[in-house]
py3Dmol code that shows the C-alpha trace and the ligand (Angstrom):
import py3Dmol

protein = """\
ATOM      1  CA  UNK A   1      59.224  65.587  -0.630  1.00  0.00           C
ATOM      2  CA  UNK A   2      60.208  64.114   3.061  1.00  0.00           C
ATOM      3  CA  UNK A   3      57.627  61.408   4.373  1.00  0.00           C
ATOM      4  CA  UNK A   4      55.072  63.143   6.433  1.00  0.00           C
ATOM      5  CA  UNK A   5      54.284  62.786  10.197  1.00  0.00           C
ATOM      6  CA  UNK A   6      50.548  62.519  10.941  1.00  0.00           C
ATOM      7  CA  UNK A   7      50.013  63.173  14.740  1.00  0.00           C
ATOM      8  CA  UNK A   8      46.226  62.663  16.006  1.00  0.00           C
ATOM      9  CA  UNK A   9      45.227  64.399  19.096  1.00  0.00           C
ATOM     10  CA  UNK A  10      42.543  62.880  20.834  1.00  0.00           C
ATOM     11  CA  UNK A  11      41.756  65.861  23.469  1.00  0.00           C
ATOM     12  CA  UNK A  12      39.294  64.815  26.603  1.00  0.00           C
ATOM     13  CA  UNK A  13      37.787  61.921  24.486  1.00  0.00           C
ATOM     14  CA  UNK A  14      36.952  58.175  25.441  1.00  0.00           C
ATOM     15  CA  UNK A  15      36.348  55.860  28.013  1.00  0.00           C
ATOM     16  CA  UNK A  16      38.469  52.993  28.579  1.00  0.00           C
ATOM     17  CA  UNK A  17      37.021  50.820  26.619  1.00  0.00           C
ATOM     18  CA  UNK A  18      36.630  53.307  23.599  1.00  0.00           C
ATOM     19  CA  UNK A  19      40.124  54.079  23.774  1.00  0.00           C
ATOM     20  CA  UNK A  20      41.235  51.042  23.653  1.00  0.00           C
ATOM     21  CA  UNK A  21      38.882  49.861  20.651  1.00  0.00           C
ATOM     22  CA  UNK A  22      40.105  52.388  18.527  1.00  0.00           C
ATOM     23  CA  UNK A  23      43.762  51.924  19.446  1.00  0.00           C
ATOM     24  CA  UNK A  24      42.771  48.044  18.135  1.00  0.00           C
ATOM     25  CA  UNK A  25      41.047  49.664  15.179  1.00  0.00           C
ATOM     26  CA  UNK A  26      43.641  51.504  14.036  1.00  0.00           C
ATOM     27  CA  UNK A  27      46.878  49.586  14.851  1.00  0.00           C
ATOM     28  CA  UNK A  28      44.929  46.710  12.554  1.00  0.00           C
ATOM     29  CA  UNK A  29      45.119  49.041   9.384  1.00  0.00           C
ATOM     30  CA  UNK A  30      47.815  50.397   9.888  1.00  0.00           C
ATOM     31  CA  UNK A  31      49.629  46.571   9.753  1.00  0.00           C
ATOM     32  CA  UNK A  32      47.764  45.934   6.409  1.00  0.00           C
ATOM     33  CA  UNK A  33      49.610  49.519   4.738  1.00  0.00           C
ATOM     34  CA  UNK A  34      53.370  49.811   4.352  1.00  0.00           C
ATOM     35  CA  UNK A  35      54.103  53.391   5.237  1.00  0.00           C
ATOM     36  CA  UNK A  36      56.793  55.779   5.168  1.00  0.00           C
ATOM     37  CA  UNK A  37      54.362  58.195   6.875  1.00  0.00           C
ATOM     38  CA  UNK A  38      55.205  58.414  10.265  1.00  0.00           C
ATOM     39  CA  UNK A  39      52.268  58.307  12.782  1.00  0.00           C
ATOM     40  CA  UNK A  40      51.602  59.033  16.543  1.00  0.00           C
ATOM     41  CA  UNK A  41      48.733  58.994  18.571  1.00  0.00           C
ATOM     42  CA  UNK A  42      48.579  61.346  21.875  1.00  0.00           C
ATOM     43  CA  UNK A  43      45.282  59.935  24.235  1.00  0.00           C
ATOM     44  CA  UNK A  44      44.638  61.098  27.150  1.00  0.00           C
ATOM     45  CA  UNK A  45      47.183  60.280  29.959  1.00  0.00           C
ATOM     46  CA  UNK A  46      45.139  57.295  31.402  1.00  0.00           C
ATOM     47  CA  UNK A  47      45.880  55.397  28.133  1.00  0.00           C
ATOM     48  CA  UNK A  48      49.147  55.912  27.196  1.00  0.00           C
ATOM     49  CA  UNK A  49      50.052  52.672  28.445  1.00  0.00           C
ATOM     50  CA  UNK A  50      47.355  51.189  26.231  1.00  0.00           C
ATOM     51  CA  UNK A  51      49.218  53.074  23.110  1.00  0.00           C
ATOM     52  CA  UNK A  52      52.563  52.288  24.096  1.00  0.00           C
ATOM     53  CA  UNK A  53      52.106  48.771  24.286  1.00  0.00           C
ATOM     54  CA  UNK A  54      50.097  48.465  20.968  1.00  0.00           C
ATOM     55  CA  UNK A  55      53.070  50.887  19.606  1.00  0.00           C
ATOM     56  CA  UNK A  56      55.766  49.014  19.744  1.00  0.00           C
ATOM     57  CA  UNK A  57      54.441  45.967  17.277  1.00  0.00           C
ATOM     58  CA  UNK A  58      52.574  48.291  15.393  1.00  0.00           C
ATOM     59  CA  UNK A  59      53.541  51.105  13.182  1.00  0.00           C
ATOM     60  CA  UNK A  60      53.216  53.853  15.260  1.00  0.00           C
ATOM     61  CA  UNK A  61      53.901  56.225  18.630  1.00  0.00           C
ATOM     62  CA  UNK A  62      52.514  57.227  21.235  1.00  0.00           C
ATOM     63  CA  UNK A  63      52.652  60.706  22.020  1.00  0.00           C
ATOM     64  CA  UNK A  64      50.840  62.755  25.618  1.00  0.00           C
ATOM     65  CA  UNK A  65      48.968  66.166  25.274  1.00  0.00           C
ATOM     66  CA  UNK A  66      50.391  67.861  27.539  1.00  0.00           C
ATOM     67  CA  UNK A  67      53.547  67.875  30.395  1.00  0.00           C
ATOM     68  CA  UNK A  68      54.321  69.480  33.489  1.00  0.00           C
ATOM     69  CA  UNK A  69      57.108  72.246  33.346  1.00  0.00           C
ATOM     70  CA  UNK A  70      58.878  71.001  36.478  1.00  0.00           C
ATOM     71  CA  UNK A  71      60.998  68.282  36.961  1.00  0.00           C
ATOM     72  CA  UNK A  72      59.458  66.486  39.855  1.00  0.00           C
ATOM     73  CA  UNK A  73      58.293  67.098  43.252  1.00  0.00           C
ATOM     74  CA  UNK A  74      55.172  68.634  45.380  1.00  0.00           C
ATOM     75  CA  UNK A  75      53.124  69.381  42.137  1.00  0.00           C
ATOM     76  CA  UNK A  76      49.889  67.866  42.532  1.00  0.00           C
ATOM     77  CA  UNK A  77      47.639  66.770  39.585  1.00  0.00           C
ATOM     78  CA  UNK A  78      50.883  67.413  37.046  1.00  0.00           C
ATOM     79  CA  UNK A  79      52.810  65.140  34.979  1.00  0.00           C
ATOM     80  CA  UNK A  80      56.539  65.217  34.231  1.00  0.00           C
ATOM     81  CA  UNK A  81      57.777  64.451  31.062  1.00  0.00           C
ATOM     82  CA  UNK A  82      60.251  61.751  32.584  1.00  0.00           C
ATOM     83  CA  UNK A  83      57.354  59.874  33.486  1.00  0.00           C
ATOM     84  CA  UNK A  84      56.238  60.370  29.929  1.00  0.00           C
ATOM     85  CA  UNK A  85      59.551  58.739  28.721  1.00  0.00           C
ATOM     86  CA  UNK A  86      59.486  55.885  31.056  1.00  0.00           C
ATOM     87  CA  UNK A  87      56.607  54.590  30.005  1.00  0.00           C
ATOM     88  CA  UNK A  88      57.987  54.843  26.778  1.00  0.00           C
ATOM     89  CA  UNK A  89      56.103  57.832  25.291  1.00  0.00           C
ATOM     90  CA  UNK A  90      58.210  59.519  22.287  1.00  0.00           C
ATOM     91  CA  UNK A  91      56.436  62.717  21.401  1.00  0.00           C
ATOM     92  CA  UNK A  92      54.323  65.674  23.373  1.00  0.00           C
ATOM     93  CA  UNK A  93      52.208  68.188  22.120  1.00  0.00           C
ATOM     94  CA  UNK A  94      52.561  71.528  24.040  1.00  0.00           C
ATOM     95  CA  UNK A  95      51.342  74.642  23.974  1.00  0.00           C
ATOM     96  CA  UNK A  96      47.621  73.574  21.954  1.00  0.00           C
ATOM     97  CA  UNK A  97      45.310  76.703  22.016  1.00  0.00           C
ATOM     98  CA  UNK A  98      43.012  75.081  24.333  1.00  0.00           C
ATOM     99  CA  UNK A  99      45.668  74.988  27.024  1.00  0.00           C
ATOM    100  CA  UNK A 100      46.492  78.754  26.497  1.00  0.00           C
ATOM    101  CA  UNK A 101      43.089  79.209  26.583  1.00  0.00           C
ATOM    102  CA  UNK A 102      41.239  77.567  29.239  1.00  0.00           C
ATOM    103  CA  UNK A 103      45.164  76.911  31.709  1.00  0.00           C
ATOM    104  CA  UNK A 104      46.712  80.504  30.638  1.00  0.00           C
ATOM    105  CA  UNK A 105      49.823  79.340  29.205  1.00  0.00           C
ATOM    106  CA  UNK A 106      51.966  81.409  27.798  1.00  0.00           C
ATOM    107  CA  UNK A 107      54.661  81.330  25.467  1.00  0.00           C
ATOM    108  CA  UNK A 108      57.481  81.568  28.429  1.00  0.00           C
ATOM    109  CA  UNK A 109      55.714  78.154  30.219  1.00  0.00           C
ATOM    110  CA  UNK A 110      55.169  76.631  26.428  1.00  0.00           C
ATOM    111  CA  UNK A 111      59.802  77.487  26.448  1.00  0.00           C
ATOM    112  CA  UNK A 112      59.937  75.180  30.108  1.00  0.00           C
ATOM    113  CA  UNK A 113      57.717  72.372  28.750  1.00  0.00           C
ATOM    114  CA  UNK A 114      60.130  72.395  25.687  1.00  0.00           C
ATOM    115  CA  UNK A 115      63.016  72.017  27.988  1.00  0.00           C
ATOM    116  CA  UNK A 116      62.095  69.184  30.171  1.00  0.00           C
ATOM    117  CA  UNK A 117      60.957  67.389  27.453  1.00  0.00           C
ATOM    118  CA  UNK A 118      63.881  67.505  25.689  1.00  0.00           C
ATOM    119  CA  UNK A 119      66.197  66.562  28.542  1.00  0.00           C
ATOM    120  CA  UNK A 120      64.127  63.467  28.692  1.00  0.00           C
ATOM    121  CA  UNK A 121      64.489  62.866  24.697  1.00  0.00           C
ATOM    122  CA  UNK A 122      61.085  63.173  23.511  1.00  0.00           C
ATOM    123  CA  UNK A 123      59.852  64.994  20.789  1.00  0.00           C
ATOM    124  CA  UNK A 124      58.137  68.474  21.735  1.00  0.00           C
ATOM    125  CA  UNK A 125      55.080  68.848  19.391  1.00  0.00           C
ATOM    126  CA  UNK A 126      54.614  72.737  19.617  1.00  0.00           C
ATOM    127  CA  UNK A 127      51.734  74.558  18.863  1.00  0.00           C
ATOM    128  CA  UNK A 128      51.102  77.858  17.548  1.00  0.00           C
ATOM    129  CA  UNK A 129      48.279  80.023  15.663  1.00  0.00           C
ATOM    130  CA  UNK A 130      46.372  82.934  15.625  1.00  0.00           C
ATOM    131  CA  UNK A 131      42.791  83.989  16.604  1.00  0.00           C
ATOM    132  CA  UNK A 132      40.240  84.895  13.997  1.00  0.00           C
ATOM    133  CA  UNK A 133      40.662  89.118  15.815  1.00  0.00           C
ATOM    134  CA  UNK A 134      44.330  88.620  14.606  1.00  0.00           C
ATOM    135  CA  UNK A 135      44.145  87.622  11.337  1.00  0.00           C
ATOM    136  CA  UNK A 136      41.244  89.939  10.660  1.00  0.00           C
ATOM    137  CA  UNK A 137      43.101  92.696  11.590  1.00  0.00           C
ATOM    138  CA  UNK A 138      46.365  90.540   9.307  1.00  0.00           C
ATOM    139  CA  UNK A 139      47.982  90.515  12.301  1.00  0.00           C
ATOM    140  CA  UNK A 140      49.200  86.616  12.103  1.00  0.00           C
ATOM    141  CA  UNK A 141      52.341  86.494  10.717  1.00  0.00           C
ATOM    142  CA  UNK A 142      53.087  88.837  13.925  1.00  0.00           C
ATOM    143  CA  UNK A 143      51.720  86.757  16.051  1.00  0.00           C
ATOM    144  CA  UNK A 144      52.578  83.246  14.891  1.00  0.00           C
ATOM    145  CA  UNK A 145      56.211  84.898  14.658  1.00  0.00           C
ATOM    146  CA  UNK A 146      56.123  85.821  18.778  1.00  0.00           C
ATOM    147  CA  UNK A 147      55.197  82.342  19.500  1.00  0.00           C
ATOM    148  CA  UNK A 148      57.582  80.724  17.672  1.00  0.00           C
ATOM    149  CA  UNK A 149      60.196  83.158  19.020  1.00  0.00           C
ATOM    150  CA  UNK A 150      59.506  83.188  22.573  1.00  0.00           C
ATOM    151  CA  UNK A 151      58.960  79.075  22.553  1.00  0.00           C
ATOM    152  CA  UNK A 152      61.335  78.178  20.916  1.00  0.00           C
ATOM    153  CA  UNK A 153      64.572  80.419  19.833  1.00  0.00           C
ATOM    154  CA  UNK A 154      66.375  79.766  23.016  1.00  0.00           C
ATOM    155  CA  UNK A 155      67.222  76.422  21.963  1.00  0.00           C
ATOM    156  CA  UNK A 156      70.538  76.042  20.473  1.00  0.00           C
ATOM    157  CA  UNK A 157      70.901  74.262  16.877  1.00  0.00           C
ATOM    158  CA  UNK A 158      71.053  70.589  18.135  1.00  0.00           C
ATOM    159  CA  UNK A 159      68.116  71.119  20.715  1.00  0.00           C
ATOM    160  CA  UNK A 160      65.693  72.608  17.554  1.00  0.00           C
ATOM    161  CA  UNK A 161      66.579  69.689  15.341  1.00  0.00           C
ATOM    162  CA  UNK A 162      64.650  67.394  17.756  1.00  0.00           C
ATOM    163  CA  UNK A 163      61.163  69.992  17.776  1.00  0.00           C
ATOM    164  CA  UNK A 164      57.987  69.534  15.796  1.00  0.00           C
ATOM    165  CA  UNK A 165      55.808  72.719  14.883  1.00  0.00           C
ATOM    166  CA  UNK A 166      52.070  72.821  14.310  1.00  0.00           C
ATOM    167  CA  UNK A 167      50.523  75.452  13.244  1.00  0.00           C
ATOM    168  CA  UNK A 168      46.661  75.456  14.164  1.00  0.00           C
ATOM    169  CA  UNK A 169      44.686  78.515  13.473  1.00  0.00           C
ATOM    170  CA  UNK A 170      42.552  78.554  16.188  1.00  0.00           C
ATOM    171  CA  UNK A 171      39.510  79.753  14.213  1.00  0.00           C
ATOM    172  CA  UNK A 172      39.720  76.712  12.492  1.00  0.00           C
ATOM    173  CA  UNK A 173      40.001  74.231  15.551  1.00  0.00           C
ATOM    174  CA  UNK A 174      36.853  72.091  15.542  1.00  0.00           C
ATOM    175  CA  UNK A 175      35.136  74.671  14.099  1.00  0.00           C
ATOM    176  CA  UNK A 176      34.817  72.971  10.517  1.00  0.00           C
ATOM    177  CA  UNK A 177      36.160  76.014   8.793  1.00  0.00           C
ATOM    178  CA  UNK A 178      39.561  74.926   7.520  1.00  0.00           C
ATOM    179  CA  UNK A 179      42.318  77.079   6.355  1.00  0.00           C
ATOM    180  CA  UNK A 180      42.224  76.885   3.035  1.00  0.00           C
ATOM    181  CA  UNK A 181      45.841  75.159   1.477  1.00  0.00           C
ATOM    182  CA  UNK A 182      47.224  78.602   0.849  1.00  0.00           C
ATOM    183  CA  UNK A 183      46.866  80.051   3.811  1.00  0.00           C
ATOM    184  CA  UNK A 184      47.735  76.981   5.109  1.00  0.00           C
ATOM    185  CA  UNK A 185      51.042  76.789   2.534  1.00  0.00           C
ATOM    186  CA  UNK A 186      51.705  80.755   3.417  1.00  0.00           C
ATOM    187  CA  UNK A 187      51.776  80.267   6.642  1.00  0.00           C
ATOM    188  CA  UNK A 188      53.760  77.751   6.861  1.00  0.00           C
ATOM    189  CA  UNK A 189      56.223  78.585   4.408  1.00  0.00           C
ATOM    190  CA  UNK A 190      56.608  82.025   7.167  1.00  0.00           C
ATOM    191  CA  UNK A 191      57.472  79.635   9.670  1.00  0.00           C
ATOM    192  CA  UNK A 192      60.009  77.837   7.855  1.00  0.00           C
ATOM    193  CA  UNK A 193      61.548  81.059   6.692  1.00  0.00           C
ATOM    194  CA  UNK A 194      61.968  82.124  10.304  1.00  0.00           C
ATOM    195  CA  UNK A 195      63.615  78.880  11.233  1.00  0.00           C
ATOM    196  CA  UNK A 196      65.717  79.284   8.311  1.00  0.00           C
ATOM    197  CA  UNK A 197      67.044  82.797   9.434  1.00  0.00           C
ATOM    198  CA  UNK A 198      67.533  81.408  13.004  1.00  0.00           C
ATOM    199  CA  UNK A 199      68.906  77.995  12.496  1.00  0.00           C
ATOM    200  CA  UNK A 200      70.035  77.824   8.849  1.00  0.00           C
ATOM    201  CA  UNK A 201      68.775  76.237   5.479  1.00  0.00           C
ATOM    202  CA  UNK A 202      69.365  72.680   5.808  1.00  0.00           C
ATOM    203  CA  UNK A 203      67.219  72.600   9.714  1.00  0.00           C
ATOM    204  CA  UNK A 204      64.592  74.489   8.180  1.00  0.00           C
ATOM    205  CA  UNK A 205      63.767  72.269   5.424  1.00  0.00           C
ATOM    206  CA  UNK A 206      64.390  69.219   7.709  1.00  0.00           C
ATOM    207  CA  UNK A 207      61.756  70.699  10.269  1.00  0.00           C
ATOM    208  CA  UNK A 208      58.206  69.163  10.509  1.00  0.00           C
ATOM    209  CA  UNK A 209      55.603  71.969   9.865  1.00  0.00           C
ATOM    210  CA  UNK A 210      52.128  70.633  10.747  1.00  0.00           C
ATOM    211  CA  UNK A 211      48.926  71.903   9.628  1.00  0.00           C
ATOM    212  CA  UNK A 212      45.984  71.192  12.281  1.00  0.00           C
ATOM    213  CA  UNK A 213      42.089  72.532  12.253  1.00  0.00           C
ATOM    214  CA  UNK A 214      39.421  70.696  10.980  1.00  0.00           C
ATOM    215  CA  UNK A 215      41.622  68.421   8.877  1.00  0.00           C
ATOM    216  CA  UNK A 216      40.342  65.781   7.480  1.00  0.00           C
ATOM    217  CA  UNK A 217      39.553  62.831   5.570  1.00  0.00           C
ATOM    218  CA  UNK A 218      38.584  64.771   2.747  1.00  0.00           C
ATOM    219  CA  UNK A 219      40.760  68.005   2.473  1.00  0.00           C
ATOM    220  CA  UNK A 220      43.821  66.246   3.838  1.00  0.00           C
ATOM    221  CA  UNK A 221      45.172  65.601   0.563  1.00  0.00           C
ATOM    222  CA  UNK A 222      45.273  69.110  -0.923  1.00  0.00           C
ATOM    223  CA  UNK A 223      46.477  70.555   2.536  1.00  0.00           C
ATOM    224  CA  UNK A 224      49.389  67.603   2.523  1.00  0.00           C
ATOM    225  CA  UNK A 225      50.132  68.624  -1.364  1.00  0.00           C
ATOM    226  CA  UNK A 226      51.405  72.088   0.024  1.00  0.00           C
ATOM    227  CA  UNK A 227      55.361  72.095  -0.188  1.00  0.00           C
ATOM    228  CA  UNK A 228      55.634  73.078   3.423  1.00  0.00           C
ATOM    229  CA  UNK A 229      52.605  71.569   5.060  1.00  0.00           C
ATOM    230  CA  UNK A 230      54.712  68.535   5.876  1.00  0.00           C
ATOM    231  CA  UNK A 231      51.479  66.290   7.897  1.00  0.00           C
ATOM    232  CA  UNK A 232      48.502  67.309  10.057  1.00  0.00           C
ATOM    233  CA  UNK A 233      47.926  67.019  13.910  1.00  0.00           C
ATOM    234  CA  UNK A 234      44.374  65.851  13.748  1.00  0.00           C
ATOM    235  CA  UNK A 235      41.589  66.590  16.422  1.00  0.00           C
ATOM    236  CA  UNK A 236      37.728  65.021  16.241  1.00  0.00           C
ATOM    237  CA  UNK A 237      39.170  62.752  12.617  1.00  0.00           C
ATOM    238  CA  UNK A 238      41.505  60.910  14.591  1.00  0.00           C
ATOM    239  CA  UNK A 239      38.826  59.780  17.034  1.00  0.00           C
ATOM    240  CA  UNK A 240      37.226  57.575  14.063  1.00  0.00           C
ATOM    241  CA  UNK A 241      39.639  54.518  12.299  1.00  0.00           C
ATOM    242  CA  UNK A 242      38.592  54.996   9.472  1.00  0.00           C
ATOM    243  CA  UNK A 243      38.873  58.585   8.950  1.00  0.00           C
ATOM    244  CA  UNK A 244      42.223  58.612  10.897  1.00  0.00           C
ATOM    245  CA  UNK A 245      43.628  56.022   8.420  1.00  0.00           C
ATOM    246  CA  UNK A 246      42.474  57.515   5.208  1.00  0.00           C
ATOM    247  CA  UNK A 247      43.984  60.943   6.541  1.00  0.00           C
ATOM    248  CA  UNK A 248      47.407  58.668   6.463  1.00  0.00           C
ATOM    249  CA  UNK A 249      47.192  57.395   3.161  1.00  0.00           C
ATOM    250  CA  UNK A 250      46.528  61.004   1.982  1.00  0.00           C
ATOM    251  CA  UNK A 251      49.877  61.872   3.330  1.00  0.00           C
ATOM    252  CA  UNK A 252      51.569  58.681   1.769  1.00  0.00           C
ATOM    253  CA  UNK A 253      49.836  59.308  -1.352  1.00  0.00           C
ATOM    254  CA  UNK A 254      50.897  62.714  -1.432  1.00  0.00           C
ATOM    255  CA  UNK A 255      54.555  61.854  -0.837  1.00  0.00           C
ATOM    256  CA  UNK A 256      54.388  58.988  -3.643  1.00  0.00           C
ATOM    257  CA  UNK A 257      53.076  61.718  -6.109  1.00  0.00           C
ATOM    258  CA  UNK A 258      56.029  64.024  -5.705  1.00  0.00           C
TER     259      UNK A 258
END
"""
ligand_1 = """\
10
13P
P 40.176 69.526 14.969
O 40.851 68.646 13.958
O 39.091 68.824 15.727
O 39.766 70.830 14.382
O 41.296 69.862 16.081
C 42.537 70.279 15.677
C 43.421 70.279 16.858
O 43.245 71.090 17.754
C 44.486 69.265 16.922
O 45.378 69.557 17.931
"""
view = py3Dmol.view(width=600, height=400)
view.addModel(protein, "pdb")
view.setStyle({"model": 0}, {"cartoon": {"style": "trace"}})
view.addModel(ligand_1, "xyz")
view.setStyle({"model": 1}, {"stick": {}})
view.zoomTo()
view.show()
């Protein structure tokens, strides 16, 4: 089993003050564990400064939420992803349900975000997942398989190599009601089998699949036992230390075992 890549998202969380605290918080137990897990945390914009500074003597990275899909210029309120790199930001989520949701993105503005971020070499984080309607009607594998498609595909071999997935059910994002590991392993396994048909065996098995929704301290361990869940991208759990780190030693734990 590769090492795993725990990724917390932090959404529109924390003041200041908080952020910075639990940057503190976690940076400090993270220096006590020697980990081949690899970890990231993605704060709001505001604070990636905060994370990148703590990042580099700690054992971790600091990723953004989100990134503008132009390059520069009259685009007020947005932020590019070379900004994001010179501040010395290595990974982006994009695509999260919440920003298809409530900012209408679609998979074609998900493809542009994947672009500029890798022109400025950092790591796209890209999410995908399907609604409670569309698994109901067992529908996901369709959908999940259009996402991945239209955000993704157009890169060539070298381009994918560099690309995280996450796949987050939306019916189980803060809801509480997590996928169980077989769906989550099903899933997942799907996704890698698509990637394998595009891209070939050995980038498909070195791709990082990520399960996210409602993961946490306590079912991270049999989600992370799944041969293709390979780490989470946590929501509310990475907003408390302790929970955050205990999700990590899961993951190390889990790799140890196997
Ligand atoms: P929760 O862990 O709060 O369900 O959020 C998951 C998520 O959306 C991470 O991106």
């Amino acid at each position: 089993m590769k090492p795993k890549l725990v990724i917390g998202n932090w959404k529109m969380n924390e003041t200041f003050d908080e952020a910075q605290d639990l940057i503190i918080n976690i940076a400090e137990s993270l220096e006590k564990l020697t980990l081949e897990t690899e970890v990231v945390m993605c704060p709001p914009f505001p604070y990636l400064e905060l994370a990148t500074d703590h990042a580099e003597e700690n054992d971790f990275h600091a990723g953004a939420q989100n990134c503008s899909e132009y390059e520069k210029g009259a685009y007020t309120g947005e932020v590019s992803a070379k900004m994001l790199a010179s501040l010395g930001v290595e990974f982006c989520i994009v695509g999260h349900s919440e920003r298809r949701k409530y900012f209408n993105e679609s998979n074609q503005t998900i493809a542009a975000k994947v672009d500029r971020l890798l022109e400025e070499g950092l790591v796209p984080v890209v999410c995908c997942g399907e609604q409670l309607e569309d698994r109901k009607a067992d529908n996901h594998f369709k959908v999940v398989e259009k996402q991945i498609t239209e955000s993704l595909f157009h890169l060539n071999q070298e381009q994918f190599e560099q690309v995280v997935i996450a796949y987050e059910p939306v019916w189980a994002i803060g809801t509480g009601e997590t996928a169980t590991p077989q769906q989550a392993e099903d899933m997942h396994a799907f996704i890698r089998s698509l990637v394998e048909k595009k891209y070939g065996t050995e980038t498909a098995y070195n791709t990082y699949i990520l399960y996210g929704g409602s993961c946490n301290a306590k079912n991270a361990l049999d989600l992370f036992a799944q041969a293709d869940v390979d780490g989470g991208l946590i929501g509310g759990a990475s907003l408390k230390a302790e929970d955050f780190v205990t999700i990590i030693e899961a993951a190390e734990t889990v790799v140890k075992e196997n």
